[in-house]
Backbone bond lengths (Angstrom), bond angles and torsions (degrees), N, CA, C in turn:
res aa  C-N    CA-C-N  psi(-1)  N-CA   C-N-CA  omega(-1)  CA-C   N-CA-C  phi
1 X - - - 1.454 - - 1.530 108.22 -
2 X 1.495 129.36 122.09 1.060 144.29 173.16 1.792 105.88 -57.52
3 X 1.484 113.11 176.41 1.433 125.72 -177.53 1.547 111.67 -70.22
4 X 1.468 81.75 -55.74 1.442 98.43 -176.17 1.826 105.85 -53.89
5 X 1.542 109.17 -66.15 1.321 122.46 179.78 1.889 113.37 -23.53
6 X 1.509 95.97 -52.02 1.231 101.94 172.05 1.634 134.75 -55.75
7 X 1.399 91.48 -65.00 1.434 112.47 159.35 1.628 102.14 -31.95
8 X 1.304 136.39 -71.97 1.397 119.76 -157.13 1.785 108.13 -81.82
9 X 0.890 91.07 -34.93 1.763 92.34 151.59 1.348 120.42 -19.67
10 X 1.582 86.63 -96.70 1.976 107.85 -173.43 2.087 101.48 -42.49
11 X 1.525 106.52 -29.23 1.361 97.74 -152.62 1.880 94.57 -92.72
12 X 0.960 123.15 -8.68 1.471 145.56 170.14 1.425 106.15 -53.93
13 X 1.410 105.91 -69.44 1.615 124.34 -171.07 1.126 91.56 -89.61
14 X 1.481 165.27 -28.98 1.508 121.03 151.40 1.379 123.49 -82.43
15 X 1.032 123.98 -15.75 1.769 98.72 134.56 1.548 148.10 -49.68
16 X 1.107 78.06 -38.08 1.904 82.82 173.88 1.231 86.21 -92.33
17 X 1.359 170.56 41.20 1.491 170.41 40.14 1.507 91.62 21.05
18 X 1.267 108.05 -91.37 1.186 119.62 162.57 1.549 128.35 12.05
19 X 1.132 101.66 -85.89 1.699 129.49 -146.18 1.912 84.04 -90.02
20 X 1.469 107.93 -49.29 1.592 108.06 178.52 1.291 107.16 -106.96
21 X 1.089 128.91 95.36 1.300 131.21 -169.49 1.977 110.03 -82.46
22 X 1.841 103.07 -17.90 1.079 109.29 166.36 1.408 138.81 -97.78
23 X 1.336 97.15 23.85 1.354 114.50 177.15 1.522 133.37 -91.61
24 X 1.042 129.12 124.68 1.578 111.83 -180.00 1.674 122.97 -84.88
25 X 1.543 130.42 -141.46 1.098 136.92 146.22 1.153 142.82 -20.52
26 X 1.442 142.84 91.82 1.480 131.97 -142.48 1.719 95.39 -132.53
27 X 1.257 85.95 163.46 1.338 84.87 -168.09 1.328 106.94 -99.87
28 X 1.118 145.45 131.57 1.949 118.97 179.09 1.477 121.97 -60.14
29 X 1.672 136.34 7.83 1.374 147.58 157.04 0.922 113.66 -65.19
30 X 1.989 133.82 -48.29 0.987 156.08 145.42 1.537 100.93 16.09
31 X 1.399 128.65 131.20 1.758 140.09 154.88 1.263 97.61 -77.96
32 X 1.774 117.41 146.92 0.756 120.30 -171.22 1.596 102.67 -84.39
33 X 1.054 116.10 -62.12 1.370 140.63 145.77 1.177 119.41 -0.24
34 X 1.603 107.01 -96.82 1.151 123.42 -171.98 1.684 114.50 -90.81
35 X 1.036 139.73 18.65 1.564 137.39 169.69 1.411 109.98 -125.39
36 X 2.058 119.18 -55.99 0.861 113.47 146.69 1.473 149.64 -32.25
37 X 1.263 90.57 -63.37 1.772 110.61 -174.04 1.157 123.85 62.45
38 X 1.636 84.64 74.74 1.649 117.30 159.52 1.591 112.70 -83.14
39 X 1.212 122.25 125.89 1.682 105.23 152.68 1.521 110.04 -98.04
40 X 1.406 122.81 -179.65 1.532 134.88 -149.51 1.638 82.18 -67.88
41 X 1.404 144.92 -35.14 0.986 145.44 -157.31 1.296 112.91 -57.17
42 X 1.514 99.61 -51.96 1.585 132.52 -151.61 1.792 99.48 -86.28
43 X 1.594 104.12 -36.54 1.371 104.31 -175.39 1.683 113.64 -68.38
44 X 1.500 98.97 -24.30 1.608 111.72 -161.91 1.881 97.30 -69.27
45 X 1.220 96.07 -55.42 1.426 132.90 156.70 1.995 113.03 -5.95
46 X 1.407 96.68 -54.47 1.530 119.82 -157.59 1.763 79.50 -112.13
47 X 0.837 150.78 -46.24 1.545 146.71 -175.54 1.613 91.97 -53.11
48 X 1.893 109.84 -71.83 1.426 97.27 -160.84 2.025 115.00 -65.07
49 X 1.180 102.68 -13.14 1.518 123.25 175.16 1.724 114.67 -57.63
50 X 0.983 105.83 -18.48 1.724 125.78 -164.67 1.704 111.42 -122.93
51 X 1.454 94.61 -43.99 1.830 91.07 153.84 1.313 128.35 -55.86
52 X 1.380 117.36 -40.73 1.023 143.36 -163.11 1.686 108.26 -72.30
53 X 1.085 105.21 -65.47 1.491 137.30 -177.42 1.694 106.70 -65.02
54 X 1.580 147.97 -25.14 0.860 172.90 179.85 1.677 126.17 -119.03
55 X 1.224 123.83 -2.19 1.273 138.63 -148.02 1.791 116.35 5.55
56 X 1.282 98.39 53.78 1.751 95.74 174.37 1.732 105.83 -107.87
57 X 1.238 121.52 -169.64 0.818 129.44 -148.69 1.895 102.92 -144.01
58 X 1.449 133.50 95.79 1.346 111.96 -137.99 1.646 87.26 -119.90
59 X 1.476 108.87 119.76 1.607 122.86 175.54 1.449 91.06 -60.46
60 X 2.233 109.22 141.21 1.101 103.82 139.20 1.209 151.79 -51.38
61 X 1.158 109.86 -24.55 1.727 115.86 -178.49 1.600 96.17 -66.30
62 X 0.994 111.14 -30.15 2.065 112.46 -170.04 1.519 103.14 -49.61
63 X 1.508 119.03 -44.55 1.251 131.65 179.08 1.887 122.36 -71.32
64 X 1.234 105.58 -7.51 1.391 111.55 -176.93 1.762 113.43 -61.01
65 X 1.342 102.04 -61.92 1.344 99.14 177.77 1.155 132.33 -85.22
66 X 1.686 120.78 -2.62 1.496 129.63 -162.21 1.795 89.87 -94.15
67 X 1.599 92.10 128.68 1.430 110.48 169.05 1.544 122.39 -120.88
68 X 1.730 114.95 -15.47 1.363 115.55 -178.34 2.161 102.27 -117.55
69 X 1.298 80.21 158.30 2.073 79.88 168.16 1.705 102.25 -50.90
70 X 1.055 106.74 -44.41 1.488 106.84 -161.20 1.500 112.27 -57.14
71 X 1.286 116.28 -34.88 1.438 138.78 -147.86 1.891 79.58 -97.37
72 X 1.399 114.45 -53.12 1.516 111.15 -173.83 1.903 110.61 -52.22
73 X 1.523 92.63 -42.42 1.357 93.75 -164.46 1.700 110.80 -77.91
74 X 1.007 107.61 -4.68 1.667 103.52 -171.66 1.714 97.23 -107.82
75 X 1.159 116.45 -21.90 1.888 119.94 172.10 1.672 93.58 -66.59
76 X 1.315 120.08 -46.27 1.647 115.78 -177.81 1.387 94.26 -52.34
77 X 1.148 97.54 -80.56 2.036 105.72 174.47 1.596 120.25 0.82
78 X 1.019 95.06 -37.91 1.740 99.76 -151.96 1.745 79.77 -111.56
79 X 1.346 134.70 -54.79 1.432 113.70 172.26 1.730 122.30 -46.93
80 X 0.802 107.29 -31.89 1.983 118.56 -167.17 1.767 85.91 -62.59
81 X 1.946 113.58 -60.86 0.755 119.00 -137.76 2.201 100.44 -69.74
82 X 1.370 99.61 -24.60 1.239 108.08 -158.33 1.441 136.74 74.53
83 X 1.027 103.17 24.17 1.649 128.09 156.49 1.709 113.37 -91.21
84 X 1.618 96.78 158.22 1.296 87.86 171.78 1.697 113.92 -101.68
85 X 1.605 92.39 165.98 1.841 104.52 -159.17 1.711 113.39 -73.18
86 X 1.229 122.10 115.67 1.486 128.52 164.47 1.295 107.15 -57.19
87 X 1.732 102.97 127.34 1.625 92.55 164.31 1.394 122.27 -30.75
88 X 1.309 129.18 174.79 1.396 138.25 170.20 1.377 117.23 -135.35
């Protein structure tokens, strides 16, 4: 795992810290959705939580296909980096 990789990591899960403050240990396979249990509210929630926390700026479309933390945290990845995003 790279610096960066990390970095958006750690800053991922205290956002979703954040947003679910009743949540414990997650796995990054985890649905955001459906295992977690985010609604669109909660996700928007954890988007501006990660802008914030990272100072980027996160296109909706970025969110279209991401369904796991893992998948969230490596689409950040690839925004920070300024490349464009590989499926996931």
């Amino acid at each position: 795992m790279t610096a960066r990789t990390a970095t958006v990591e750690k800053a991922v899960r205290e956002a979703l810290k954040a947003v679910r403050p009743d949540i414990g240990d997650i796995d990054g396979g985890a649905e955001l959705v459906r295992e977690i249990g985010l609604d669109s509210v909660q996700v928007m929630d954890l988007v501006m939580e990660i802008e914030d926390r990272l100072d980027i700026s996160v296109p909706v479309e970025t969110l279209a296909d991401i369904r796991t933390l893992d998948q969230l945290c490596a689409g950040i990845v690839q925004l920070a980096v300024g490349t464009p995003r590989e499926p996931v």
